[in-house]
DRENMARBA-677571 format. One line per 10 residues: number of its first residue (from 1); their letters; for each residue x, y, z of N, C-alpha, C. Coordinates in steps of 0.2 Angstrom, whole numbers. Layout:
# residues N
NUM> A> X:Y:Z:X:Y:Z:X:Y:Z  ...
***
This chain:
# residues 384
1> XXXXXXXXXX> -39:-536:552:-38:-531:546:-31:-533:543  -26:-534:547:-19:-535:545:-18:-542:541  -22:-546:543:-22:-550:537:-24:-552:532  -31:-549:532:-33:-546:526:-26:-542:521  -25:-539:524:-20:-534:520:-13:-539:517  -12:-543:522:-8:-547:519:-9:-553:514  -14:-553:512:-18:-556:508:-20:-553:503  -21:-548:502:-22:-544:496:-14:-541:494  -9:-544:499:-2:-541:495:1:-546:491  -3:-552:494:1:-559:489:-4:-558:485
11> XXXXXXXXXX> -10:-554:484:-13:-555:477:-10:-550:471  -6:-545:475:-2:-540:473:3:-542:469  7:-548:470:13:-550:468:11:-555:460  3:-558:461:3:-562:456:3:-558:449  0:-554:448:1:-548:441:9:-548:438  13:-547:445:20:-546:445:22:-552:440  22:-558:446:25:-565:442:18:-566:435  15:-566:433:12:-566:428:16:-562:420  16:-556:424:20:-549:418:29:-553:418  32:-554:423:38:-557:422:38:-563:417
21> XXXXXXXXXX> 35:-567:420:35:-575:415:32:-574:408  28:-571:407:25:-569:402:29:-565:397  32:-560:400:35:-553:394:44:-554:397  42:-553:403:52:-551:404:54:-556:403  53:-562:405:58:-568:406:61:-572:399  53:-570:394:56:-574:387:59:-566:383  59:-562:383:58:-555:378:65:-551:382  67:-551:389:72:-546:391:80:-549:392  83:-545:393:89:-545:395:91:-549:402  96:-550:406:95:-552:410:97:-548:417
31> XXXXXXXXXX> 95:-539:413:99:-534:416:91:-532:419  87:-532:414:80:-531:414:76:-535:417  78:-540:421:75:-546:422:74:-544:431  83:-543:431:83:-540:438:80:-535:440  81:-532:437:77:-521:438:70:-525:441  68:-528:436:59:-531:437:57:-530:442  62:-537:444:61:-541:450:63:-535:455  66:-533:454:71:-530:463:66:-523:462  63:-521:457:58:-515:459:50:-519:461  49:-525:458:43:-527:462:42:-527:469
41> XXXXXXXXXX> 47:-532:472:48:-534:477:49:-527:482  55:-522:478:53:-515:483:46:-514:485  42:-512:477:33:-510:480:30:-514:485  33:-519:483:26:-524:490:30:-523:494  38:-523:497:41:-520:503:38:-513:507  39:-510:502:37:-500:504:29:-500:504  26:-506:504:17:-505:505:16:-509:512  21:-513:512:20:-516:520:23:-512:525  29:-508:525:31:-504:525:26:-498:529  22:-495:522:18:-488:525:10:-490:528
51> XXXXXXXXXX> 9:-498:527:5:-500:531:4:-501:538  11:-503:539:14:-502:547:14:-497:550  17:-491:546:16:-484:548:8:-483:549  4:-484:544:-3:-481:544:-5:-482:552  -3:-489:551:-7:-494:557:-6:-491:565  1:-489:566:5:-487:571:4:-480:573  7:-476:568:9:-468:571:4:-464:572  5:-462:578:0:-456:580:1:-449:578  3:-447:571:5:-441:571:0:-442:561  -6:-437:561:-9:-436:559:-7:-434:551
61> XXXXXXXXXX> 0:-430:553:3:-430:545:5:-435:542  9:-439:549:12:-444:546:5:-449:541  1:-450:543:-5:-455:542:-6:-452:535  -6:-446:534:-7:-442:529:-3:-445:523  3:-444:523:9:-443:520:11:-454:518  8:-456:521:11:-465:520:1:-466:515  -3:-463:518:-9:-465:513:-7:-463:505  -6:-459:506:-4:-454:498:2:-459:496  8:-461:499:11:-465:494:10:-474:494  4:-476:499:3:-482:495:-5:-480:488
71> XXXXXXXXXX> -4:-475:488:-9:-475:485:-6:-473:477  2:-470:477:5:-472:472:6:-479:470  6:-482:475:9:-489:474:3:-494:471  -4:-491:475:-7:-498:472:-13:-494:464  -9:-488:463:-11:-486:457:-8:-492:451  -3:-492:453:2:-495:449:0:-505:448  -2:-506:454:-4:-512:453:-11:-513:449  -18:-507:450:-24:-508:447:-20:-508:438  -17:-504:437:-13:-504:429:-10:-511:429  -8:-516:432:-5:-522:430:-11:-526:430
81> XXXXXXXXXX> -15:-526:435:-21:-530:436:-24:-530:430  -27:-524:429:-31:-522:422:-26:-527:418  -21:-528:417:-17:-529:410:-17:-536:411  -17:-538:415:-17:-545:416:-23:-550:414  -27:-546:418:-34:-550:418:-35:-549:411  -33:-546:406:-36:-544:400:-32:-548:393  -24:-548:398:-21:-553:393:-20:-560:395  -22:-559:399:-25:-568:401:-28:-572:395  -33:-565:392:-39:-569:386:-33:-568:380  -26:-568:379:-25:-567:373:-21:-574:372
91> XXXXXXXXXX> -21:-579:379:-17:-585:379:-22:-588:375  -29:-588:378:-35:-594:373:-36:-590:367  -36:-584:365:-38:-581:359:-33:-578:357  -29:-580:351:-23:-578:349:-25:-571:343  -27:-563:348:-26:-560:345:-25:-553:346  -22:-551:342:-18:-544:343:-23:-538:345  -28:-537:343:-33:-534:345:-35:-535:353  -33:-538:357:-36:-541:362:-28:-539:364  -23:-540:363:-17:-537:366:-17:-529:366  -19:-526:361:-21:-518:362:-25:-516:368
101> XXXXXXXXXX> -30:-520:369:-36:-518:373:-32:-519:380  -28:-525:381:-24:-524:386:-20:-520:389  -18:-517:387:-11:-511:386:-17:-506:386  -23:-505:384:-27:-499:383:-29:-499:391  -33:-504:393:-36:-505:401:-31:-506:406  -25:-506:406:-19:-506:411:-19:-496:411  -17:-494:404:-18:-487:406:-23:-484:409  -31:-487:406:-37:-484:408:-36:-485:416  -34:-491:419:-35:-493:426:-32:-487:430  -26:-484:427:-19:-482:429:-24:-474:429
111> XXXXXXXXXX> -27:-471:423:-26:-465:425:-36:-465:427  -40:-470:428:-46:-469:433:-44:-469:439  -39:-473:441:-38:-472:447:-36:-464:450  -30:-462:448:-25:-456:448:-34:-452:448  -37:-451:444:-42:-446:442:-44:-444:449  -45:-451:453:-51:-454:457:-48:-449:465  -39:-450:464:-36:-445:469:-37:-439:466  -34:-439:463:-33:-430:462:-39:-426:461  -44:-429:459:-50:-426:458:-58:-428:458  -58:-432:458:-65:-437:461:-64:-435:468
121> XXXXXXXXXX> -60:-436:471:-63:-436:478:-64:-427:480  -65:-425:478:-65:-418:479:-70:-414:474  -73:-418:471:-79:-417:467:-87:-416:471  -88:-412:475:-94:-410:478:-98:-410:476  -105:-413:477:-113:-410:475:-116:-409:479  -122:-409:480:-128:-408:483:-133:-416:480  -135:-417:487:-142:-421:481:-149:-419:490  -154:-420:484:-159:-417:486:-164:-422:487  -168:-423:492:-173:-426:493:-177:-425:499  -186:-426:494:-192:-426:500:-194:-433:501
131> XXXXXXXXXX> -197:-431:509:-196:-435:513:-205:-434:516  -208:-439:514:-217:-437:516:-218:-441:521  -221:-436:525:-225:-441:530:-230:-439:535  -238:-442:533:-242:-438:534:-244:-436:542  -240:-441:548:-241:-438:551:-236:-434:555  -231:-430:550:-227:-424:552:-232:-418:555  -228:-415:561:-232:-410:563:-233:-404:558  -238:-402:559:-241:-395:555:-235:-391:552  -231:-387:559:-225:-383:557:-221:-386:555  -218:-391:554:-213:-394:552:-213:-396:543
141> XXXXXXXXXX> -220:-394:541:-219:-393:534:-215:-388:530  -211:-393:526:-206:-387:525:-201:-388:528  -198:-393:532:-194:-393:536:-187:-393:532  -183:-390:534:-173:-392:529:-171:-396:534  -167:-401:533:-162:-405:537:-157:-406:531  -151:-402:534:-145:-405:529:-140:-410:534  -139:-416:530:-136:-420:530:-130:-422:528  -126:-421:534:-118:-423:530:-115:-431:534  -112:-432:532:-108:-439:534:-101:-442:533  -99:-445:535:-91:-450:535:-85:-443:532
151> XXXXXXXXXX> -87:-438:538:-81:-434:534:-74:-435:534  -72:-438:538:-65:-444:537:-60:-438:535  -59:-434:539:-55:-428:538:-48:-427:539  -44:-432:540:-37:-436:538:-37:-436:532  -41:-440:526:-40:-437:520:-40:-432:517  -40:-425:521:-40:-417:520:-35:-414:523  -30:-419:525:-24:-415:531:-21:-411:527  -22:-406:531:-18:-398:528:-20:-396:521  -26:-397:519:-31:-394:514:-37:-389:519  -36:-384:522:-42:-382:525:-46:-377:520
161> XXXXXXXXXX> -44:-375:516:-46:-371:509:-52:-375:508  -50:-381:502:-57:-385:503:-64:-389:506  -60:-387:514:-66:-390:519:-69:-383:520  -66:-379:519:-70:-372:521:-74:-370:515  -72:-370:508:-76:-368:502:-84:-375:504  -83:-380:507:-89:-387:504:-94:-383:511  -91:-379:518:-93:-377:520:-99:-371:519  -95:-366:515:-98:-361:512:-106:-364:507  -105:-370:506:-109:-371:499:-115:-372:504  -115:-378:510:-118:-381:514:-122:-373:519
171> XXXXXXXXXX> -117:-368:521:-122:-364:523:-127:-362:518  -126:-360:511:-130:-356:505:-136:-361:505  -135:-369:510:-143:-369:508:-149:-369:514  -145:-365:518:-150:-361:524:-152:-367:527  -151:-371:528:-155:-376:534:-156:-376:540  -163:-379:541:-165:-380:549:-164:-380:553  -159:-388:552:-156:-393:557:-150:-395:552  -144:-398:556:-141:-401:553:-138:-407:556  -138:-413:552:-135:-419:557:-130:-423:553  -126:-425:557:-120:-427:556:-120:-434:558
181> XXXXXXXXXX> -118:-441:553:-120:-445:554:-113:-450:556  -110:-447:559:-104:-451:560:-98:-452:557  -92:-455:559:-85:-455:557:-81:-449:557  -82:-443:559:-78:-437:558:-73:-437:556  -69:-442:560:-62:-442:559:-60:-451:555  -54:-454:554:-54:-461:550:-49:-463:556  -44:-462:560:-40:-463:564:-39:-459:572  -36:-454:570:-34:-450:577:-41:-444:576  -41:-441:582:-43:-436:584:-39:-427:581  -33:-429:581:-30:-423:578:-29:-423:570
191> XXXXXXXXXX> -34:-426:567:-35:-424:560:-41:-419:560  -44:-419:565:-48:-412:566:-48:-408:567  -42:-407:568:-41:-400:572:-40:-394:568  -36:-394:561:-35:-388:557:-42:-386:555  -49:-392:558:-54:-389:552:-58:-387:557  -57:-390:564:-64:-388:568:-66:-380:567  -64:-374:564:-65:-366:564:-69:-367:558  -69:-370:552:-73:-371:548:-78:-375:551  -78:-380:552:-83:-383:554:-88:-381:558  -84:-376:563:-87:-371:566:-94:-366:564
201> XXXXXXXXXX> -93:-365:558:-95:-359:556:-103:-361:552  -103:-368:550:-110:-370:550:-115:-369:554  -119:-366:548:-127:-364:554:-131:-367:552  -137:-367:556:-143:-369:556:-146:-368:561  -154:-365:560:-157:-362:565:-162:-365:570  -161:-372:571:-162:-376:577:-157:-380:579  -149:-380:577:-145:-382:581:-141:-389:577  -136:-390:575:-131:-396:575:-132:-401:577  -133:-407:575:-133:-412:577:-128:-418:578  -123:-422:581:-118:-427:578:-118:-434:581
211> XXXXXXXXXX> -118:-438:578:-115:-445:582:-109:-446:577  -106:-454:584:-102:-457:581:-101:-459:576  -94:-462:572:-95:-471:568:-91:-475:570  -89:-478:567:-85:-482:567:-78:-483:569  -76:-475:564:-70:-475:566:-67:-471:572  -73:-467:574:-73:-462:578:-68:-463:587  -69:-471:585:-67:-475:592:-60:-477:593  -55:-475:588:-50:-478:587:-49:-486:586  -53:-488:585:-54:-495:586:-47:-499:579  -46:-492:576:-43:-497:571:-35:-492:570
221> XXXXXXXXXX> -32:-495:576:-27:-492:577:-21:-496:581  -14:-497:581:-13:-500:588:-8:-495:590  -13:-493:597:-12:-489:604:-5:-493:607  -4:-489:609:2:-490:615:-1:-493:621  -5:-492:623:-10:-492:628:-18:-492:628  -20:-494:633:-30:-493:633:-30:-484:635  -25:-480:638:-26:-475:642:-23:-470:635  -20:-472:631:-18:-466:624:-25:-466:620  -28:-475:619:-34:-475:616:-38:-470:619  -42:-469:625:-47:-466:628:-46:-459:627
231> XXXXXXXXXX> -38:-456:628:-37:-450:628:-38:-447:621  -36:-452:615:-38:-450:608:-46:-449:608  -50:-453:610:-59:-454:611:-61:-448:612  -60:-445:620:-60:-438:624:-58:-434:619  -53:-434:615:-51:-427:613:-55:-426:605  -57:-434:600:-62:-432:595:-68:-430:598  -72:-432:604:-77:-429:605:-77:-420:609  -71:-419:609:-71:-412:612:-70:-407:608  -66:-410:599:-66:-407:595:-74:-406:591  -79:-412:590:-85:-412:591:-88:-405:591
241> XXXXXXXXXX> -85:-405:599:-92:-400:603:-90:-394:601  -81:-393:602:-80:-387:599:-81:-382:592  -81:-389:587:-85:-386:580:-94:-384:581  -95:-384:587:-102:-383:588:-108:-387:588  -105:-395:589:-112:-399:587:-111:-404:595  -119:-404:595:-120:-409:602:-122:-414:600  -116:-417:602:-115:-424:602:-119:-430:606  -123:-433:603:-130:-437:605:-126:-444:606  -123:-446:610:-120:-453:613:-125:-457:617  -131:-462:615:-135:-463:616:-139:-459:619
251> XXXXXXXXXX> -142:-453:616:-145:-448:619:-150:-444:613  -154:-440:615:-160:-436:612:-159:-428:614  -161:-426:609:-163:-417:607:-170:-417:605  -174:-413:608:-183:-413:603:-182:-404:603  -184:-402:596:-182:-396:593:-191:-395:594  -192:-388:593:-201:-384:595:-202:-380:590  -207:-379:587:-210:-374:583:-215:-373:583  -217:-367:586:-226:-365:586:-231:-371:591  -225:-374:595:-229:-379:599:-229:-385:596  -227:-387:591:-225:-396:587:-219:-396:588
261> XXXXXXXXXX> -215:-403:587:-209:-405:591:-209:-410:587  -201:-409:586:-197:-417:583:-192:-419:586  -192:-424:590:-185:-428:593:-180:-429:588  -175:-429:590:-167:-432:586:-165:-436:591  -164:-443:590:-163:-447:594:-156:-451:591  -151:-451:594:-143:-451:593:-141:-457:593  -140:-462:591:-136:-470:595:-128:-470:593  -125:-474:597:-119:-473:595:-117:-480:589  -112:-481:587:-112:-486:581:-113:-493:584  -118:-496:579:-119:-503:578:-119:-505:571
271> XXXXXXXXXX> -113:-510:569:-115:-513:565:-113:-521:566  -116:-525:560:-112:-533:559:-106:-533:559  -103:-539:562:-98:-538:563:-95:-540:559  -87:-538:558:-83:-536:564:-83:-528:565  -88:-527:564:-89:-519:564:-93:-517:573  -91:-512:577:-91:-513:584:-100:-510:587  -101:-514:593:-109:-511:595:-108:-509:601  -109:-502:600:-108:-500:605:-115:-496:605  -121:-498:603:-127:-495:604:-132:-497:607  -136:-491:611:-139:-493:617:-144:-488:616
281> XXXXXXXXXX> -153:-491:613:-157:-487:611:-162:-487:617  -164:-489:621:-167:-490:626:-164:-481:630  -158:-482:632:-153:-477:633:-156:-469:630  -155:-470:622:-155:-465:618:-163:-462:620  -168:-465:618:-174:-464:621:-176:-461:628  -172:-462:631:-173:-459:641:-175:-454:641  -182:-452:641:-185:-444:642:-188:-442:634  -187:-445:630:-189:-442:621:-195:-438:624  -199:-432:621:-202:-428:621:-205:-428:616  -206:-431:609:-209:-430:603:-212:-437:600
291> XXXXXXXXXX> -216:-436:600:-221:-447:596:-215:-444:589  -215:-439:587:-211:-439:579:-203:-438:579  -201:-443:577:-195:-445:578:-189:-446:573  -183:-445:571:-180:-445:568:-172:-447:569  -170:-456:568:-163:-457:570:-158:-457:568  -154:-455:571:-146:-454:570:-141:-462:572  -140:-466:564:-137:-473:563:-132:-471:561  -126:-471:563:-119:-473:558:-122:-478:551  -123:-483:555:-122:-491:549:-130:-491:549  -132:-492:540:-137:-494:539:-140:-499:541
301> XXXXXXXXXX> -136:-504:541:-139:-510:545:-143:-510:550  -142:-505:554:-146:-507:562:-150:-505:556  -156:-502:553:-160:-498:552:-164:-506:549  -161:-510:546:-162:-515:543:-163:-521:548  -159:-521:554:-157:-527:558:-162:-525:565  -162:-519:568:-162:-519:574:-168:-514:575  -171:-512:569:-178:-509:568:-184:-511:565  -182:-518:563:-189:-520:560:-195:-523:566  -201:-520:563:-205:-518:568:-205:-510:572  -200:-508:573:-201:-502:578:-204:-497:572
311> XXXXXXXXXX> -209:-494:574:-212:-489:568:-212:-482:572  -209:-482:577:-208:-475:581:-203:-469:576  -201:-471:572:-195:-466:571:-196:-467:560  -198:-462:559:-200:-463:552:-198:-461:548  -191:-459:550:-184:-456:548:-178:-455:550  -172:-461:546:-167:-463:548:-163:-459:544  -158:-455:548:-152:-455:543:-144:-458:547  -143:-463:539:-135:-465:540:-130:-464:536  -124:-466:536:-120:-466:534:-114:-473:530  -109:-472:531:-104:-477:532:-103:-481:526
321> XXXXXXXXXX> -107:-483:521:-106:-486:515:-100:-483:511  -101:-478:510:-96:-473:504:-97:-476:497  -103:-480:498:-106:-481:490:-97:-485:488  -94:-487:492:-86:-489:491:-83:-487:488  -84:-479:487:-79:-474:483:-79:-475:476  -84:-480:475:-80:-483:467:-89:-483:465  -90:-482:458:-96:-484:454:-98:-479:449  -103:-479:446:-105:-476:440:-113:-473:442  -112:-467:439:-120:-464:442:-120:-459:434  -127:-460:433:-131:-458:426:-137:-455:427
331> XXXXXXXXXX> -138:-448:428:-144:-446:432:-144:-450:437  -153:-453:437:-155:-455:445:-151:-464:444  -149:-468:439:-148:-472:437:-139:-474:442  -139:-480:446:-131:-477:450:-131:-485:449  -124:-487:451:-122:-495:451:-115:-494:456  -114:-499:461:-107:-499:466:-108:-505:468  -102:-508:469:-99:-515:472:-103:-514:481  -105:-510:478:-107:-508:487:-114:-511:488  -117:-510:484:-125:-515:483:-122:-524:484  -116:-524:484:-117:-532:485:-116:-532:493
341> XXXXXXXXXX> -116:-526:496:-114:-528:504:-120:-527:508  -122:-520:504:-127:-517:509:-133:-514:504  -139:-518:507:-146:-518:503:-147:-512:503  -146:-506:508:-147:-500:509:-143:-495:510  -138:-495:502:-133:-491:504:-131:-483:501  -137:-482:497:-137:-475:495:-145:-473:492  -143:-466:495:-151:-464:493:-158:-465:499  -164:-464:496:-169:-464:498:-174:-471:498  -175:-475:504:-177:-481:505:-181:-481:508  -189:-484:508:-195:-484:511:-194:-495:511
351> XXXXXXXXXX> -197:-495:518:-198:-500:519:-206:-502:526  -210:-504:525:-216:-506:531:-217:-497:533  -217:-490:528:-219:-488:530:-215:-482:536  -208:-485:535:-205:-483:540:-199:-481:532  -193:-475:532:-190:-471:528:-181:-472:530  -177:-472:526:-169:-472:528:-166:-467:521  -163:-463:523:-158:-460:520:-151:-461:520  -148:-464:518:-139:-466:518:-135:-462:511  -129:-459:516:-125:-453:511:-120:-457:510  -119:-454:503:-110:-460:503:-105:-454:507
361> XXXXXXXXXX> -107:-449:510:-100:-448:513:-99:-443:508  -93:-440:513:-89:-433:509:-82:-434:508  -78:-438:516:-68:-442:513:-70:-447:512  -65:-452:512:-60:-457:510:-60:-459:517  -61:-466:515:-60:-471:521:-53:-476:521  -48:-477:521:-41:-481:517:-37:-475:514  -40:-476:508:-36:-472:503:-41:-466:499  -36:-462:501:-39:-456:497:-43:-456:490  -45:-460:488:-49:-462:481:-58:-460:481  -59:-459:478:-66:-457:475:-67:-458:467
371> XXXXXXXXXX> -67:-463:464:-71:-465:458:-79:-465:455  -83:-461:452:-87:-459:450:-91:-457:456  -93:-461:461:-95:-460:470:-93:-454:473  -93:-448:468:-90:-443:472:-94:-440:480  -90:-437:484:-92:-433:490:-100:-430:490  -104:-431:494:-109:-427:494:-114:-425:501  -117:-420:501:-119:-419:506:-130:-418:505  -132:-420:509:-138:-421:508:-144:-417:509  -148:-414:506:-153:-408:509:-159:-412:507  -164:-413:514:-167:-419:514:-172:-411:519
381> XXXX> -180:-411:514:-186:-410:514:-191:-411:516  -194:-410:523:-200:-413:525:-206:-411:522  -209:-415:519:-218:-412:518:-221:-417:521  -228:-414:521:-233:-418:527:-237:-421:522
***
């Protein structure tokens, strides 16, 4: 991860050197040359900077407070990028229309993004779908499962206003079951804590469901020790229980009505790597109770990698994609960088007969941004 990141800062510097050579070097002063130079080089310091911090500090605001300002910083860089790439075409095509549009998509870039913090990412829906399958038990027609995901509640630090209103929306639509498809948290464990009272107040008349994801594990942190890691582990899963949901760690729940039965069967996260596998479905099946089944994936993938063939469970719900926080959706009509990673990464998918739902999530995973990808939570309807 750290190197990736420093590979994306030397891509960070090239717009710089480009805008320099290009506009300051022949056009300014050599008062303006310097300014440039010695504020560029600031940015990419102060981005390596609160990278360091993100990567290291256990302290929940701080993670807060260092995301929000690279998140100034690399606004500023999508504005140079946009202007770069655009007047790159004005060197082969000598025209002034084409330097407008530059200067036009550097701002456009500048304030999409800016939108994408301050108000994409806190733009909630609902989206809705049925889910058929004829051999759903009798009583279970009609069934509500609302589905939330990747709540990544580090990007809400000290907003509990807003997690309690998206709460209120999620009770009005009366559901069955509720299941929670992993990532609660993006770093530590005490980015939950101001919301666990909200999160608490979710109901549902056959009980909360939750697993892991990815980030759930601290896995993308450096710990002082293996013994702070685990204590962090223990104390997101205790925040978990205390928001009210039983947490399925390679484990199973079978819910009853009128004598028919549905399993919820829990794994903990698998994906491709360098994404971590820590699932064990042999495990999570020990005692199931119900032929009609329903699984709890963090990562789409297993659904695709580690399921073909199994026809026991004829409804998956995951998570994890975040539709990449970035794309464009037109009614049913949606387009994301995210389809070039993951063939099943938002919505409603049938394959052999066998069904997957994947949410893009409700936070921000990195940086607080949501572009057109906004937050959503899922009310997913059974008929027979």
């Amino acid at each position: 991860m750290l190197g990736r990141f420093f590979f994306l800062s030397l891509l960070a510097i090239l717009p710089d050197i480009y805008i320099f050579f290009r506009y300051v070097w022949k056009k300014c002063q050599w008062r303006t040359q310097v300014l440039y130079t010695v504020f560029s080089l600031l940015c990419i310091v102060l981005l390596v900077l609160m990278f360091g911090l993100y990567s290291s500090s256990e302290s929940a605001a701080t993670l807060y407070k260092a995301s929000m300002v690279m998140n100034a910083l690399i606004a500023l860089y999508v504005a140079k990028l946009f202007f770069t790439f655009v007047d790159v075409w004005t060197l082969l095509f000598d025209s002034k229309i084409l330097r407008r549009v530059a200067f036009g998509l550097a701002a456009l870039g500048f304030i999409t993004y800016a939108y994408g913090v301050m108000l994409g990412r806190f733009n909630m829906s609902a989206k809705y779908i049925t889910v058929e399958n004829k051999s759903l038990p009798q009583h279970f027609d009609g069934y509500k499962i609302l589905h939330i995901s990747d709540l990544h509640l580090g990007s809400f630090y000290g907003d509990e206003e807003t997690v309690s209103k998206w709460v209120d929306m999620m009770n009005a639509e009366n559901p069955d079951m509720i299941c929670f498809t992993g990532d609660i948290v993006s770093i530590l464990a005490d980015e939950m804590a101001s919301h666990v009272s909200a999160l608490k107040r979710l109901k549902a008349k056959d009980g909360k469901f939750a697993i892991l994801g990815n980030h759930d594990y601290g896995d993308y942190h450096k710990w002082a020790n293996e013994e702070a890691r685990n204590t962090n582990f223990v104390k997101t899963q205790n925040y978990v229980s205390q928001a009210g949901f039983e947490l399925l760690l390679n484990e199973n729940r079978t819910v009853y009505r009128n004598g028919d039965s549905i399993s919820v069967v829990g794994v903990e996260n698998w994906g491709q790597p360098p994404f971590p596998q820590y699932c064990d479905l042999k495990k999570a099946e020990t005692g199931v109770a119900s032929s009609t089944r329903i699984l709890l994936s963090h990562d789409p993938d297993f659904w695709e990698y580690q399921l073909e063939g199994n026809n026991d469970y004829f409804l998956t719900l995951s998570g994890h994609t975040h539709a990449m926080q970035f794309g464009i959706e037109i009614g049913d009509w949606e387009i994301s960088p995210s389809s070039l990673r993951y063939p099943y990464w938002h919505g409603l998918y049938e394959r052999n007969g066998r069904q997957i739902v994947v949410s893009r999530g409700v936070g921000c995973a990195g940086m607080p941004v949501r572009v057109g990808m906004t937050p959503e939570y899922v009310v997913i309807t059974l008929k027979k």
